[in-house]
C-alpha positions as CSV (number, residue, x, y, z in Angstrom):
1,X,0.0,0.0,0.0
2,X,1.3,3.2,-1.0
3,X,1.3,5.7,1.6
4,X,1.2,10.0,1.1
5,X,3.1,12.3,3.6
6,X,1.7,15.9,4.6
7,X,3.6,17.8,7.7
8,X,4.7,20.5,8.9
9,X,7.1,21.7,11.4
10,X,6.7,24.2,15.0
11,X,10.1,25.5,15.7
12,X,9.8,24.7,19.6
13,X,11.1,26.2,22.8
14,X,14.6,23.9,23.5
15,X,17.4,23.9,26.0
16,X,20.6,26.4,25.6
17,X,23.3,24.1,25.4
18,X,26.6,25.6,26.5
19,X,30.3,24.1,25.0
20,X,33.4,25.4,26.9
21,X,36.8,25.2,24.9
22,X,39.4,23.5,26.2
23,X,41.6,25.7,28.4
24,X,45.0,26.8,26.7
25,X,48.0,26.1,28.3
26,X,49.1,27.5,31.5
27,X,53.1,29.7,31.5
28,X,54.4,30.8,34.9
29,X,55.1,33.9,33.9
30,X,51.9,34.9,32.2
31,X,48.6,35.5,34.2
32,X,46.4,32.9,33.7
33,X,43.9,33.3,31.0
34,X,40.0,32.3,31.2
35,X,38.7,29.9,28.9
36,X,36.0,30.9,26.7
37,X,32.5,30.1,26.7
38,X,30.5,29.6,23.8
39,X,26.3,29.1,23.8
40,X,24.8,27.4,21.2
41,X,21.1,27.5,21.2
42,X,19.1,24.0,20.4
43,X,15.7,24.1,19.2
44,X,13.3,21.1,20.0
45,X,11.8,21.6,16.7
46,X,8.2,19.7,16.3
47,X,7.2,18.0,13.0
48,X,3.3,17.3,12.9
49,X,2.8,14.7,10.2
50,X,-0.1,13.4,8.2
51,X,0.4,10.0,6.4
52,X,-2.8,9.0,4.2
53,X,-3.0,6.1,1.8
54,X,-3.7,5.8,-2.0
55,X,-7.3,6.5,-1.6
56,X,-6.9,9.3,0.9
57,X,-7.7,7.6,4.1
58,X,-5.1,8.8,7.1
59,X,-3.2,6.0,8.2
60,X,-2.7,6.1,12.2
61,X,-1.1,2.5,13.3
62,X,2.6,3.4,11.9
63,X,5.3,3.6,15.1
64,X,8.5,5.8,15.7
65,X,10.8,3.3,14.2
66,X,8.0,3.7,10.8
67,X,9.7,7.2,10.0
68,X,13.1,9.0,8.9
69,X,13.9,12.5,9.7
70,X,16.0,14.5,7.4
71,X,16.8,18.0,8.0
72,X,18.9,19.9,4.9
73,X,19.9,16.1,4.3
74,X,20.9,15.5,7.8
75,X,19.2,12.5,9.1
76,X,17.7,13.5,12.8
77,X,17.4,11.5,15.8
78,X,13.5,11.4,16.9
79,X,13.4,12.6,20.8
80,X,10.0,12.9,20.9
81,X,7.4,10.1,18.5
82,X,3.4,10.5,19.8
83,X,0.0,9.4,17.7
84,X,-3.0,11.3,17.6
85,X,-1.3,14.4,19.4
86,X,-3.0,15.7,22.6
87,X,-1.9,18.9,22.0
88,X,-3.9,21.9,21.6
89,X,-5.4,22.3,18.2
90,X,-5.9,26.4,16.5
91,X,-7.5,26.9,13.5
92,X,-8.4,30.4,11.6
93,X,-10.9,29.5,9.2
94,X,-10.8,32.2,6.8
95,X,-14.1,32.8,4.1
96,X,-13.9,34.0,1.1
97,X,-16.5,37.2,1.1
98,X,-15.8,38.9,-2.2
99,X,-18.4,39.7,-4.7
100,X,-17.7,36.3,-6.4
101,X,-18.8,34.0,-4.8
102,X,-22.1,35.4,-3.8
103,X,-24.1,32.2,-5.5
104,X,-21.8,29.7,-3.6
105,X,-21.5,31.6,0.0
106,X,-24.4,29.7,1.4
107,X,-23.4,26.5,0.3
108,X,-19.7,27.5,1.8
109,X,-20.6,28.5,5.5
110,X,-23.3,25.5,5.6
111,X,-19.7,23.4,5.5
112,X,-17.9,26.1,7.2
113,X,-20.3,25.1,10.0
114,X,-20.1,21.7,9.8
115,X,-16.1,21.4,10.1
116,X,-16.5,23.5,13.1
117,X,-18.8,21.6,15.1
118,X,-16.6,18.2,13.2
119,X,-13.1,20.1,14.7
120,X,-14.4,21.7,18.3
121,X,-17.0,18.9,19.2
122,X,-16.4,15.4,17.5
123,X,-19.8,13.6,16.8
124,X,-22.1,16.3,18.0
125,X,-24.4,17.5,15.3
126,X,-25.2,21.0,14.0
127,X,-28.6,21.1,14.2
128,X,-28.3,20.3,18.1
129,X,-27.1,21.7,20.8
130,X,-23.2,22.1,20.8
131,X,-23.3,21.0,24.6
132,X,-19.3,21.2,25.5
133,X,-16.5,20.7,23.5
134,X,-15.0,17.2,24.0
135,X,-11.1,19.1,23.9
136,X,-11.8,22.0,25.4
137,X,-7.9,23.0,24.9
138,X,-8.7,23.4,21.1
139,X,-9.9,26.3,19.7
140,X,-10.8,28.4,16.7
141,X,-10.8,31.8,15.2
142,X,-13.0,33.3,11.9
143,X,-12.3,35.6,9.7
144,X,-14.1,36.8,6.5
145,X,-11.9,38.6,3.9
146,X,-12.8,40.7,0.6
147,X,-11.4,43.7,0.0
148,X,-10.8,44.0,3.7
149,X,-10.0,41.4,6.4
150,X,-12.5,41.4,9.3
151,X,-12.2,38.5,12.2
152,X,-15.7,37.6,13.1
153,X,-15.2,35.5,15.9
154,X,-11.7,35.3,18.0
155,X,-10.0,32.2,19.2
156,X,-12.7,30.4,21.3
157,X,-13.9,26.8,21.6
158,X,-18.0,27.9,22.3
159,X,-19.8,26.7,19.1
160,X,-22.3,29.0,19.9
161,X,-20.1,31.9,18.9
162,X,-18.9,30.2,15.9
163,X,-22.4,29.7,14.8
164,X,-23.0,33.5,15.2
165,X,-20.3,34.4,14.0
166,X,-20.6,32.5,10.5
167,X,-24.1,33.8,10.7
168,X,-22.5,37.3,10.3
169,X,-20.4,36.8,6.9
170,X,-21.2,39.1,4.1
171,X,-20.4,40.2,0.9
172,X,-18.2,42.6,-0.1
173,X,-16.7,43.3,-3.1
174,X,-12.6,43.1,-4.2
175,X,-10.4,39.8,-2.4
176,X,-7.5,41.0,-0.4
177,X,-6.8,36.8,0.3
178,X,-3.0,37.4,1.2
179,X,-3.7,40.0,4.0
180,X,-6.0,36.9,5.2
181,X,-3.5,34.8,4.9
182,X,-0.7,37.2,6.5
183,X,-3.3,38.1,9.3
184,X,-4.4,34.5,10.1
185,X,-0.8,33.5,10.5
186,X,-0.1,36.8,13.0
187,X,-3.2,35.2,14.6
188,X,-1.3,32.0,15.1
189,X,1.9,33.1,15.6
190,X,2.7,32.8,19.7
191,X,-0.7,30.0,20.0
192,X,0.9,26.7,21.7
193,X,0.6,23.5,20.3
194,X,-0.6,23.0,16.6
195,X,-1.2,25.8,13.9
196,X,-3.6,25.5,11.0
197,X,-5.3,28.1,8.6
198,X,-8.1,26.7,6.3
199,X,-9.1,29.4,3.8
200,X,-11.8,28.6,1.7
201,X,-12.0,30.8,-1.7
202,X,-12.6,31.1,-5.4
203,X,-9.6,32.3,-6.3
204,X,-6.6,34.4,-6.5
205,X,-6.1,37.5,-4.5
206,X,-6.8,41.2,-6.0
207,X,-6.1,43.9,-4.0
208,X,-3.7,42.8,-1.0
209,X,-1.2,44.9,0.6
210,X,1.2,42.5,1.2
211,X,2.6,39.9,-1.5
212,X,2.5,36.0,-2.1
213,X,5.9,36.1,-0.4
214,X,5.2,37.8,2.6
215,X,1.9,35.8,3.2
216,X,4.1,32.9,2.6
217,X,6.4,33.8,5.1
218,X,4.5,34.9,8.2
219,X,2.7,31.5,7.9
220,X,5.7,30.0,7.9
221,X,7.1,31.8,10.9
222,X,4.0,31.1,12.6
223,X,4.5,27.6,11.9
224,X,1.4,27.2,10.3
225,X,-0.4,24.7,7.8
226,X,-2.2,26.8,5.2
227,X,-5.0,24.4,4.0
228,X,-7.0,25.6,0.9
229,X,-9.9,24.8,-0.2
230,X,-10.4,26.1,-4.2
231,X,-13.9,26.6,-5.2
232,X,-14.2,26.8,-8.9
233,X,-16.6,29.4,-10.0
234,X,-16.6,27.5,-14.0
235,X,-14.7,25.4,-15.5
236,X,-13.5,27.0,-18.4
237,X,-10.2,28.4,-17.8
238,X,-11.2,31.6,-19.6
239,X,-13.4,33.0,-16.0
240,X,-11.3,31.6,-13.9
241,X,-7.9,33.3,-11.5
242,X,-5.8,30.1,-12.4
243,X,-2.5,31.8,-11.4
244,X,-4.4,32.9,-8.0
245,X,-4.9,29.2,-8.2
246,X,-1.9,27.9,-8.7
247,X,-0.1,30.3,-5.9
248,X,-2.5,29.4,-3.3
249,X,-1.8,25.5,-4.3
250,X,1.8,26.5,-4.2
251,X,1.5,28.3,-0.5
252,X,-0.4,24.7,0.7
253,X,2.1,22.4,-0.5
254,X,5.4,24.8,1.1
255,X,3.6,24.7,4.2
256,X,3.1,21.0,4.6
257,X,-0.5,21.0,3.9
258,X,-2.6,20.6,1.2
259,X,-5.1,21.6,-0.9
260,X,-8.8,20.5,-2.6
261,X,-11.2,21.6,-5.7
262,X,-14.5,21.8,-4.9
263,X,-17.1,23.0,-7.6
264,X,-20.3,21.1,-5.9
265,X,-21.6,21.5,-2.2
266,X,-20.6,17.7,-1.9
267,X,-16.7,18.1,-2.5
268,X,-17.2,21.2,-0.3
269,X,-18.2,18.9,2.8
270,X,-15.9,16.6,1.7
271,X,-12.7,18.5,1.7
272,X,-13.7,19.6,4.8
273,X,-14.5,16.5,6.0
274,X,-10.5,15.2,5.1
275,X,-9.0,17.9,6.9
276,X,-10.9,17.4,10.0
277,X,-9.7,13.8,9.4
278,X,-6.4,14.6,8.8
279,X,-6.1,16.8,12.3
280,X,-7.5,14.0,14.4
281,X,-4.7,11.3,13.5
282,X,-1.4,13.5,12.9
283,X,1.7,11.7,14.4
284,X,4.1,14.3,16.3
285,X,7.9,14.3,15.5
286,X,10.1,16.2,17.4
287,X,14.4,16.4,17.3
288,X,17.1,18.9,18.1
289,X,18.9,19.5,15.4
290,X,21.6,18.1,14.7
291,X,24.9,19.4,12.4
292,X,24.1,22.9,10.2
293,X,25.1,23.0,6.7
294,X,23.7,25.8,5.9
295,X,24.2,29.4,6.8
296,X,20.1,30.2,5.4
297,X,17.5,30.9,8.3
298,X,15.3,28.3,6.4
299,X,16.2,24.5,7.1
300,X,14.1,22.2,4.5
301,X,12.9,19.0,6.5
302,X,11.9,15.6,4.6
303,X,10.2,12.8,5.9
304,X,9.6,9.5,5.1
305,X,8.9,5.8,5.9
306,X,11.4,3.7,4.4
307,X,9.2,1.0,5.8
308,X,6.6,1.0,3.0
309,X,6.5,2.5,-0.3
310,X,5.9,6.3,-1.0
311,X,4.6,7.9,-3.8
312,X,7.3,10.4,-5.4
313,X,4.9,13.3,-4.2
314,X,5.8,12.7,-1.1
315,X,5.9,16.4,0.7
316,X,8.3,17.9,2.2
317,X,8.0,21.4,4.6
318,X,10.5,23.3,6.6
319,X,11.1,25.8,9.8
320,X,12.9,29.3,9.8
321,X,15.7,29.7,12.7
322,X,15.2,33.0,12.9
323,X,12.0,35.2,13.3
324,X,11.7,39.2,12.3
């Protein structure tokens, strides 16, 4: 069975390791000399990984001994291997409001909705009462973006003010989706445990202030999986942002997440439906890192499970060393 690989990785809080040189040698008629210290900082660096199957199905029984750790071609040594992680879970879940997608917004906070409830309260149902979140440590935020960003709802884990909050999207007119994006990750930036950002849209952005680049970045210093969810508006290429498309894609797949077309309410619920999946059987990787090669602020991580056999699109994420 062929197995996929989604991940991404949370530059942790680590332990300051200190190295002392060896003292130089001692003359009698020179005054002794103190040895220098040098600090080194280590980084427990986290690696939340989704492994799926060829039909899409997360697979959850692999073990430690399952995976390989490769940091700028440095294999790692796993310090910390966990299934199903018990950390706490924050999402921004960011709509698409623009003029656009006014025939599909209905259809796209009825799912909005249900991947809430799905995320904050496994197995309750929507039309009931949301009754008390079954992890109260998790939490989520909402925003609504068109040609400004506006979050709805900060981070909370009371469906009741999710509900409301969806309840309150509108439409608007331009799509500034990279301040979203750049927003969203500022959102997540000092939240503990795992980071996601789900945006949900039609397409590319149009009137931003910041660029694919710095979106790009700040969810990556925020140590953030950008899930997107692409609704088409048409088929034909001819009506349709397929650059925006393609960047956004691009963005999912650097982060160590991934990405779904939707153009009917069903694919809709089900991309939803996958990435609550996906959150509720990540495995959790952590290592200090070992040698640098590299003087860049970005290390590229790869993991794998020589175990079993990968598909070639196997993905691959990293973590920046240094923040603003």
């Amino acid at each position: 069975m062929r197995f996929l690989l989604a991940l991404a990785a949370v530059a942790g809080l680590g332990a300051a390791a200190l190295a002392q040189a060896s003292a130089p040698q001692q003359h009698p008629d020179r005054p002794a000399e103190k040895a220098p210290t040098y600090r080194v900082d280590v980084k427990l660096v986290n690696v939340f990984v989704t492994v799926t199957d060829d039909r899409g199905a997360p697979v959850s029984s692999l073990m430690k001994e399952n995976f390989e750790v490769r940091e700028d071609g440095v294999e790692q040594k796993l310090a910390v291997f966990d299934r199903e992680s018990a950390l706490p879970l924050s999402i921004v879940l960011a709509i698409d409001a623009s003029l656009s997608t006014g025939k599909d917004l209905k259809l796209e906070l009825d799912s909005a909705r249900a991947f809430a409830h799905s995320v904050l309260h496994p197995g309750a149902s929507t039309a009931g009462a949301p009754g008390t979140p079954e992890r109260p440590q998790d939490a989520l935020a909402l925003f609504q973006f068109s040609e400004v960003v506006d979050q709805l709802v900060p981070f909370t884990s009371d469906l009741r003010l999710v509900d409301r909050g969806i309840a309150r999207v509108h439409l608007g007119a331009a799509t500034a989706l990279y301040d979203a994006i750049f927003l969203g990750s500022q959102a997540l930036m000092h939240r503990q445990g795992r980071k996601v950002l789900v945006v949900i849209t039609d397409g590319g952005d149009t009137m931003s202030r910041v660029d694919y680049h710095e979106a790009l970045r700040e969810a990556q210093q925020a140590d953030a999986l950008v899930y997107s969810i692409v609704v088409v508006p048409i088929q034909a290429s001819a009506g349709r942002n397929t650059g925006g498309e393609h960047a956004l894609i691009q963005m999912s797949a650097d982060t160590g997440a991934k990405y779904y077309y939707a153009d009917t309410p069903q694919q809709i619920d089900r991309a939803f439906r996958r990435i609550s999946d996906e959150l509720r059987t990540q495995y959790l990787l952590a290592y200090y890192p070992r040698q640098r090669l590299s003087d860049s602020d970005f290390r590229r991580i790869l993991i794998f499970t020589p175990a079993f056999a990968l598909s070639n699109k196997a993905k691959n994420t990293g973590h920046h060393t240094k923040t603003h």
